[in-house]
C-alpha positions as CSV (number, residue, x, y, z in Angstrom):
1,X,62.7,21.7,-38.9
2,X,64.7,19.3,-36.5
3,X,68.9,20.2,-36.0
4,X,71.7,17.7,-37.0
5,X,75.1,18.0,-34.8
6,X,77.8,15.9,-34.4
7,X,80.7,16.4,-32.2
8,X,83.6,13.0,-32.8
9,X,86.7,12.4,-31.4
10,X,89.8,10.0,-32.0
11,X,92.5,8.6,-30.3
12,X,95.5,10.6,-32.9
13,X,96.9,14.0,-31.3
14,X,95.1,15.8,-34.6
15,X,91.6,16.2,-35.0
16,X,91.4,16.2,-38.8
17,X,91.4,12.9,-38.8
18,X,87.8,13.0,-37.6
19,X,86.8,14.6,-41.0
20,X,85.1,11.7,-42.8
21,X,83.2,11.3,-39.9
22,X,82.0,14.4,-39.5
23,X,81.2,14.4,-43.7
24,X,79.0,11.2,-43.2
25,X,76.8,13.0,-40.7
26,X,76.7,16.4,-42.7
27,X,75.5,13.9,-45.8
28,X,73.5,12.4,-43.7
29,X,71.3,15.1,-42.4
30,X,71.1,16.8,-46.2
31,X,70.0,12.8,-47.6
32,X,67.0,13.4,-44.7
33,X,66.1,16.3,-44.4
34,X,67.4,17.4,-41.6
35,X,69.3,21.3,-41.0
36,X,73.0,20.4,-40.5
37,X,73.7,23.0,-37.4
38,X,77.3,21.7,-37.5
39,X,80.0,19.3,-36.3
40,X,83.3,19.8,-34.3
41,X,86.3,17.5,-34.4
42,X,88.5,16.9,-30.8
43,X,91.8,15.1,-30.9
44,X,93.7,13.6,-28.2
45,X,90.4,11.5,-27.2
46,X,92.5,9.3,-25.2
47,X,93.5,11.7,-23.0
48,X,89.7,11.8,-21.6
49,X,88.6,7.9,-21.6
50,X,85.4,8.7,-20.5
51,X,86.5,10.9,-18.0
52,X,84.1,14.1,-16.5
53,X,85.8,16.7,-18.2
54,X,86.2,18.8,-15.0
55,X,87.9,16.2,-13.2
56,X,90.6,16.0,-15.5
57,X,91.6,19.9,-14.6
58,X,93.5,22.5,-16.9
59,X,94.6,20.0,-20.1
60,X,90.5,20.1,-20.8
61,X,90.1,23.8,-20.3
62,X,89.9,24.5,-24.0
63,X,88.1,21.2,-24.6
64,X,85.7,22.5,-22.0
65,X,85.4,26.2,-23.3
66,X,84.7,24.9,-27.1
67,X,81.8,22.6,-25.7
68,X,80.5,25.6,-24.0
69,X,80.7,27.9,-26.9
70,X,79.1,25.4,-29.0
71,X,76.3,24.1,-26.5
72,X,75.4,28.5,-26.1
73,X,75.2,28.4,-29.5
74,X,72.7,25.2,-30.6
75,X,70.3,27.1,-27.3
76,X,69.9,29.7,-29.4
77,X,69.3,28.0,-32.5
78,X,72.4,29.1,-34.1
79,X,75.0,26.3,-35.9
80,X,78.3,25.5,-34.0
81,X,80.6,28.6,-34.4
82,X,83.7,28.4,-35.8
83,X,85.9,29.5,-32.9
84,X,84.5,26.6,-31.2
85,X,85.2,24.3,-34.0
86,X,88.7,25.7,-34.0
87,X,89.0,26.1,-30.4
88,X,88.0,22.1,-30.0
89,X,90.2,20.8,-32.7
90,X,93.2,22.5,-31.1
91,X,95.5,20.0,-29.5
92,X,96.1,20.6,-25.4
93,X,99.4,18.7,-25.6
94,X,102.4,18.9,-27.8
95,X,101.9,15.9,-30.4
96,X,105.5,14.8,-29.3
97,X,104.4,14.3,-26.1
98,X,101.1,13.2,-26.4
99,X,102.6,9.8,-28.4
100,X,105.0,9.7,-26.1
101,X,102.6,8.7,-23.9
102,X,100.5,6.6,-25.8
103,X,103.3,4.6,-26.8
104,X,104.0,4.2,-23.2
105,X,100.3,3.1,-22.4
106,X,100.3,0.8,-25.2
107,X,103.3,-1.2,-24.0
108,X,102.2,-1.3,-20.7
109,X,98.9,-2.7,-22.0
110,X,100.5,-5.2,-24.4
111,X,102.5,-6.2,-21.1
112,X,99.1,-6.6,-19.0
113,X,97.4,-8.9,-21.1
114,X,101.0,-11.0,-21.3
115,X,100.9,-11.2,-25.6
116,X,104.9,-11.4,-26.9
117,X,103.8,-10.4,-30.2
118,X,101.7,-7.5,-29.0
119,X,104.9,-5.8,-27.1
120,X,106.4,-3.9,-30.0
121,X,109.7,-2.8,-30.7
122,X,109.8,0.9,-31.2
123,X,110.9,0.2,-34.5
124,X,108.4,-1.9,-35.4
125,X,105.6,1.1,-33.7
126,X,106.5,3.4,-36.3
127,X,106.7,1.5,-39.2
128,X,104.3,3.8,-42.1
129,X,102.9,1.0,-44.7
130,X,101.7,4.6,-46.2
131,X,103.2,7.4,-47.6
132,X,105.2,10.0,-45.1
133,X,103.0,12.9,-46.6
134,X,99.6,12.2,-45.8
135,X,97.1,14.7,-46.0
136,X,97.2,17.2,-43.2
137,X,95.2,20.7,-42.5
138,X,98.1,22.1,-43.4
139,X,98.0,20.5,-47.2
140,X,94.1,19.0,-47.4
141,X,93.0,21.6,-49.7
142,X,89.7,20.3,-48.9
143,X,89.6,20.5,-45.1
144,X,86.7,20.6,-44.0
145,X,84.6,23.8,-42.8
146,X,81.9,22.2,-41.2
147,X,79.5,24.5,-42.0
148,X,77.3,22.8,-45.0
149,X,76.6,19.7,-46.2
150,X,78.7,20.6,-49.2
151,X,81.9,21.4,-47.3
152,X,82.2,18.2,-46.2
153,X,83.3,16.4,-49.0
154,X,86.7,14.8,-47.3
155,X,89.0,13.8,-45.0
156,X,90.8,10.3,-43.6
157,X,90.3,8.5,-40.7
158,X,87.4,8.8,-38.3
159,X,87.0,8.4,-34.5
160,X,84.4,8.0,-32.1
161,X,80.9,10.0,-32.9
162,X,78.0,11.5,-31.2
163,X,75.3,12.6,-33.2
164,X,72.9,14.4,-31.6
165,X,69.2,15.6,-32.7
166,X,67.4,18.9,-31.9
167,X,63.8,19.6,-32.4
């Protein structure tokens, strides 16, 4: 029976907010009859931009290492592992410092395409129109495992996706 893997990223510092992405593909496979072999989350996608991973040196090592793990594993015709699932979601950067930077690149950005009302006040950046507590791996009592169709029954926001097919 033909494999089902996804591996999705987003632009946020944490991972989980890939989760809904990664449950629509886990659905998906089960709705068609395909063998979910697993999905893995990565955060931070904005530090890559469609980069070659090698090229951008040591803050891709892990990123790099998870992809491994996971690509030895599919070979084989085993379902991502865990410690790759882990090992991907697991930011390179301090979150501090990774929206420092952002925050940085998306004034300068606002400033190179000349918009007023796209340059921000800092203030204005950080509003939250939700609440302060929003789910996070730490209190998501239904984080996902990606391991089943059935374990992916939640999450928040998702990111960018690639779903892949094995035969």
């Amino acid at each position: 029976m033909a494999r089902f893997v996804a591996i999705t990223n987003c632009g946020f510092p944490e991972a989980y907010h890939c989760d809904t992405a990664l449950a629509i593909c886990a659905h998906f496979a089960d709705h068609v009859g395909l063998t979910w072999a697993g999905g893995a989350a990565l955060g931070e996608g904005g530090m890559i931009t469609g980069t070659p991973l090698p090229t951008l040196g040591g803050r891709t090592r892990m990123t790099r290492r998870a992809l491994d793990m996971a690509a030895a594993a599919l070979a084989t015709g085993q379902a991502i592992p865990r410690t790759a699932v882990d090992l991907l979601a697991k930011p390179s950067i301090p979150a501090w410092l990774y929206l420092l930077v952002a925050g940085l690149n998306w004034r300068q950005q606002a400033k190179h395409y000349s918009n007023p009302k796209l340059v921000m006040k800092r203030s204005r950046a950080f509003r939250r129109p939700y609440p302060a507590k929003a789910l996070t791996p730490h209190n998501n009592p239904k984080r996902i495992a990606i391991s089943s169709p059935e374990a992916a029954a939640a999450g928040t926001l998702s990111g960018g996706l690639v779903a892949i097919l094995f035969k």
